[in-house]
C-alpha positions in Angstrom: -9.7 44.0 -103.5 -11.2 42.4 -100.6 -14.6 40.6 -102.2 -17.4 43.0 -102.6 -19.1 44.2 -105.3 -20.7 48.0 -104.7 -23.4 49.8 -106.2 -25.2 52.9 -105.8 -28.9 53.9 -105.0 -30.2 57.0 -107.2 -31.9 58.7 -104.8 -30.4 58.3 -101.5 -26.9 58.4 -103.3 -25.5 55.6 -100.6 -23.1 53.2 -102.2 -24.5 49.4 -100.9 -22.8 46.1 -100.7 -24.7 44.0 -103.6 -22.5 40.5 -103.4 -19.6 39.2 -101.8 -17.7 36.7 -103.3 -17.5 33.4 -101.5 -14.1 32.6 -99.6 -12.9 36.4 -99.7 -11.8 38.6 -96.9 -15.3 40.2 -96.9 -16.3 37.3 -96.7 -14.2 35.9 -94.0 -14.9 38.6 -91.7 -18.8 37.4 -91.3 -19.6 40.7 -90.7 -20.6 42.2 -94.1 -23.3 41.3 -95.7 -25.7 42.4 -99.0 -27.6 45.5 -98.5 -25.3 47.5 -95.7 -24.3 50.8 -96.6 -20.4 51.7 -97.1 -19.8 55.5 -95.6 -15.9 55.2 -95.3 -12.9 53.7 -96.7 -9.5 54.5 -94.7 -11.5 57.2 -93.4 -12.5 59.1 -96.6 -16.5 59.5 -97.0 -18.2 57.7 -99.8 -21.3 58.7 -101.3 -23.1 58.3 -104.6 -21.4 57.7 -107.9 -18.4 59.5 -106.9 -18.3 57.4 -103.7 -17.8 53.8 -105.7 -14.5 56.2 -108.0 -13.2 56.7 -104.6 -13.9 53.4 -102.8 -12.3 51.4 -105.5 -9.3 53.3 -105.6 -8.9 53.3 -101.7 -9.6 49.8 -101.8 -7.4 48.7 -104.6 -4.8 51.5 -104.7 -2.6 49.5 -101.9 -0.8 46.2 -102.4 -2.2 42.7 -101.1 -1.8 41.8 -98.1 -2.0 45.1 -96.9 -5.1 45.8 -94.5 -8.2 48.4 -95.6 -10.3 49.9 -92.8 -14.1 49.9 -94.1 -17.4 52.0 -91.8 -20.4 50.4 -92.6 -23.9 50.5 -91.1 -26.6 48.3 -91.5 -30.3 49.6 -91.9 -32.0 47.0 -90.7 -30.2 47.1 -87.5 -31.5 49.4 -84.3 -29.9 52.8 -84.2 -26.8 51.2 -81.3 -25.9 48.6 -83.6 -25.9 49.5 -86.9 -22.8 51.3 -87.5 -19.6 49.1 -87.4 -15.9 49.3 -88.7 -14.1 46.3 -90.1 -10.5 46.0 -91.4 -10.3 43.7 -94.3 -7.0 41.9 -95.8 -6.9 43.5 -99.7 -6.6 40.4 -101.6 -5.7 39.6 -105.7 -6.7 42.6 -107.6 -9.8 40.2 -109.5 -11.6 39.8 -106.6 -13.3 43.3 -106.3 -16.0 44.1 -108.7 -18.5 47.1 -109.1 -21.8 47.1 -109.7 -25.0 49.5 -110.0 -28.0 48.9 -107.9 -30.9 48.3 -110.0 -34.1 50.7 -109.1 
């Protein structure tokens, strides 16, 4: 895993970062933070409840030390900045955990 924990929001069916876990590679990268929006892992599309199935298993499904390419966007941000791509270091299997986003 590489630190996150994801959840998904009922109506618009985008699966959100809700925590990162302190010291991870998540975390490391200082990019991510709580309330972006995950649309791809590895290049696969992520959405709703089905998005977090396939997220985790893209995200776990490879050994550690092996390197995960995540899209995220950021709704706060202005329309140039908001997307982004980071590649995260998958890290010890305990450190991903997945969570829904309360209404």
């Amino acid at each position: 895993g590489v630190g996150i924990t994801l959840g998904t929001d009922a109506l618009s069916h985008k699966v959100f970062v809700v925590s990162i876990r302190g010291g991870s590679s998540a975390d490391r990268s200082g990019t991510i933070k709580v309330g972006h929006v995950l649309t791809h892992v590895d290049g696969t599309a992520v959405t709703g409840a089905p998005g977090i199935l396939t997220a985790e298993q893209k995200i776990v499904s490879s050994e550690p030390g092996s390197l995960v390419h995540l899209s995220l966007f950021d709704p706060d941000a202005k329309m140039a900045a908001a997307a982004y791509q980071v590649s995260l270091l998958r890290e010890d299997l305990s450190m991903v955990s997945f969570a829904p986003v309360p209404p």
